[in-house]
MARFI-440748 format. One record per residue (C-alpha): residue in one letter; x, y, z. Coordinates in steps of 0.5 Angstrom, whole numbers, plus 2048, in hexadecimal, padded with zeros to 3 digits. Each point is the difference from the previous one (the first is absolute). Last residue first. Layout:
AXYZ;...
//
This chain:
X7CE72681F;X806802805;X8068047FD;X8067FD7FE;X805803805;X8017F9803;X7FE801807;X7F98037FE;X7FC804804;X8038077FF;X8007FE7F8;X7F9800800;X7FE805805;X7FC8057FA;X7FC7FB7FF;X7FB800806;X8007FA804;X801804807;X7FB8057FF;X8038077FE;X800805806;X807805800;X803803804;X807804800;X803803806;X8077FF7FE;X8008037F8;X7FF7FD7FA;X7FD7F97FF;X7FC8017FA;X8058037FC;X8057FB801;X7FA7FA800;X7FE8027FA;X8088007FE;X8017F9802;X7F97FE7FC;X8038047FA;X8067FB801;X7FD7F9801;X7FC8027FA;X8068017FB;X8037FA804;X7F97FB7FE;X8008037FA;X8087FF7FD;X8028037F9;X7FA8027FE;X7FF804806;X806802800;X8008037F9;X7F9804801;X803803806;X8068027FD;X7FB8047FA;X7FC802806;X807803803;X8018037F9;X7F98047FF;X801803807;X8078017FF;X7FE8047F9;X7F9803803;X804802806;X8068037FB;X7F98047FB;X7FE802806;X807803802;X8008037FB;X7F98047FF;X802801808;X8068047FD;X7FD8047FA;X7FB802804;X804802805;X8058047FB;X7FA8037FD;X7FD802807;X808804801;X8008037F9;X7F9803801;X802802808;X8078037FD;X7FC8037FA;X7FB804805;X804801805;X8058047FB;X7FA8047FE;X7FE802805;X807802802;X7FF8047FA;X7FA804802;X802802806;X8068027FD;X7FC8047FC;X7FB802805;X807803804;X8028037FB;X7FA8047FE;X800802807;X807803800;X7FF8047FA;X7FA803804;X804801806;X8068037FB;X7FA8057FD;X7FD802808;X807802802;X8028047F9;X7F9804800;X802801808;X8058027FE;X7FD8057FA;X7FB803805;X806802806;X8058037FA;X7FB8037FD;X800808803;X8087FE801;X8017FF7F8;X8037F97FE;X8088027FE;X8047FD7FA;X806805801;X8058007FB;X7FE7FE7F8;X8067FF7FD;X8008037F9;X8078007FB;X8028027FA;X7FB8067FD;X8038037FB;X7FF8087FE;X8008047FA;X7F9802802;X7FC7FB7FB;X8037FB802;X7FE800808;X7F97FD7FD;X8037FA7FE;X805800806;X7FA800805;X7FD7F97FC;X8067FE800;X802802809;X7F97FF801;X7FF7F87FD;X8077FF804;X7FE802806;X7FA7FB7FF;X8057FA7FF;X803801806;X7FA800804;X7FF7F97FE;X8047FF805;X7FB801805;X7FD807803;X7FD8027FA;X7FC7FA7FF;X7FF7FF807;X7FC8077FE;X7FD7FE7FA;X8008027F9;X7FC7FB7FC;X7FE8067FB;X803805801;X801805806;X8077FF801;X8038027F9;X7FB8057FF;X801804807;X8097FE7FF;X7FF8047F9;X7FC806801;X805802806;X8057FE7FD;X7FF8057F9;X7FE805806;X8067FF803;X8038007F9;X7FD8067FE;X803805807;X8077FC800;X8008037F9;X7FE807800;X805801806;X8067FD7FB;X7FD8047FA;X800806802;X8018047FA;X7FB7FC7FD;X7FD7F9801;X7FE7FD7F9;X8058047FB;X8067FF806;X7FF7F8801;X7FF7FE7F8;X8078047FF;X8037FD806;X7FE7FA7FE;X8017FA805;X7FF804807;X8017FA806;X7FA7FD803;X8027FB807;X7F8801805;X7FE800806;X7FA7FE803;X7FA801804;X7FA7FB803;X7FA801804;X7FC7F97FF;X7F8800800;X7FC7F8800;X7FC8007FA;X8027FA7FF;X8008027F9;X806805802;X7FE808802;X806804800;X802806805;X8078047FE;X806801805;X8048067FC;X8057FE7FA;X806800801;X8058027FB;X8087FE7FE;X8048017FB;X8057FC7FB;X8068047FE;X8008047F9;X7FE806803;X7FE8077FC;X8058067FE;X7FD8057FD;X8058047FB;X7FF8077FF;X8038037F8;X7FF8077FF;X805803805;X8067FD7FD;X7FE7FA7FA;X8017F9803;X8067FB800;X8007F9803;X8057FC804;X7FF7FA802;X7FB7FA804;X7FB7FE7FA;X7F88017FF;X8018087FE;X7FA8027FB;X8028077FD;X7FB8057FD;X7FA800804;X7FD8067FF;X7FD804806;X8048067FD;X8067FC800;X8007FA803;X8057FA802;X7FF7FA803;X8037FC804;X8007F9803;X8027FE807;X8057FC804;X8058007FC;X802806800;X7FF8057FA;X805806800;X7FE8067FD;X8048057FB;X7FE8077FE;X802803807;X8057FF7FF;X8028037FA;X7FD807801;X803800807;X8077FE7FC;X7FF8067FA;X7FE805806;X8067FF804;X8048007FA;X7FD8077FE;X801802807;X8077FE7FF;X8018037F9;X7FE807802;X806800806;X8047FD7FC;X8008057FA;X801806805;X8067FD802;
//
């Protein structure tokens, strides 16, 4: 009896000292295990794992991606026009080793505190370069700038243990003492925008009516230079008629140009006309034979 009562504390005492000499890793985060600060054991996979009693502490971190805000920061871009922005930031702890010789017993604390200062420098150097505007910021491009940061963040963020997977910039927010001066800086740059359009419309147009009267002189030129060249033609055709018929017949080809004086000369219902009577224009009215009277 005496045996059992000594061997169950003993029991107790060898189950206690065995559990606490194993530790399991869930697979949300990574291990380490230290004795007297002295890394021994680097644990990365879910499982059971075994530890010196009293001697070995294990220090879990998280293996799971994290999430940091950074505070509203004030950023001057090349317009010079002031933006307040803040962000949010996706990092999770890579080396667990690297992370605990960088940032201690409070590592989680500490890195929150550096990578918004990391953030901070970052979005104002990243925002504020060179060609950086304020519609810059505020149009599609804005990707692209989110992910300057974020590598620009990541490279500086190595060096703690740490990977920086995303940043998204949030509020992008013109300060109240400047909201009222930069609308009307905005108004005033469309009303320039707007009047150095409507000039170069104008000009534009210009030029259409310039080309259209050049084309349009230049086919009215062309077209009466035609039409002297056909008058010339009929003119040269009709003489060349004329020239036959009378070979042919002078006495008719007289006859005819008589009929057309007369046509010409006796248009109208009032006209008069003073001539003596034994002028040669009457001719061919005096003769009863259409031959004109000599």
């Amino acid at each position: 009896m005496r045996a059992v009562n000594y061997l169950i504390p003993v029991l107790a005492v060898i189950a206690a000292v065995a559990m606490s000499s194993i530790f399991i890793v869930d697979e949300r985060e990574k291990v380490l295990v230290l004795r007297f600060g002295q890394i021994k054991q680097v644990r990365t996979d879910a499982g059971l794992g075994f530890k010196l009693p009293l001697l070995d502490e294990v220090v879990r971190f998280e293996d799971r991606i994290l999430t940091l805000e950074t505070d509203l920061i004030e950023v001057t871009p090349a317009d010079d026009r002031r933006l307040e922005v803040d962000a949010f930031v996706l990092y999770r702890i890579a080396d667990i080793v690297q992370f605990r010789q960088a940032l201690g017993t409070d590592g989680e604390r500490q890195a929150a505190i550096q990578l918004k200062g990391i953030l901070d420098g970052q979005i104002r150097a990243v925002l504020g370069a060179q060609g950086v505007t304020s519609n810059t910021i505020l149009s599609p491009e804005r990707s692209a700038l989110m992910d300057q940061i974020r590598e620009r963040s990541d490279a500086r963020a190595s060096a703690l243990g740490l990977i920086v997977v995303d940043v998204r910039l949030r509020q992008t927010n013109l300060p109240e003492q400047n909201f009222d001066a930069t609308l009307q800086r905005m108004i005033a740059e469309r009303e320039r925008e707007a009047t150095d359009e409507r000039a170069r419309g104008r000009e534009a147009a210009q030029r259409v009516t310039a080309l259209a009267d050049r084309t349009y002189e230049e086919i009215l030129s062309e077209a009466k230079r035609d039409a002297r060249i056909i008058e010339g033609e009929a003119d040269a055709e009709r003489n060349k008629i004329f020239a036959e018929a009378y070979g042919q017949n002078p006495e008719f080809f007289e006859f005819y140009r008589s009929l057309t004086a007369y046509e010409a000369a006796l248009q109208g219902r009032n006209s008069t006309m003073v001539m003596s009577p034994d002028s040669e224009f009457f001719n061919y009215l005096k003769s009863d034979t259409g031959v004109a009277q000599k």
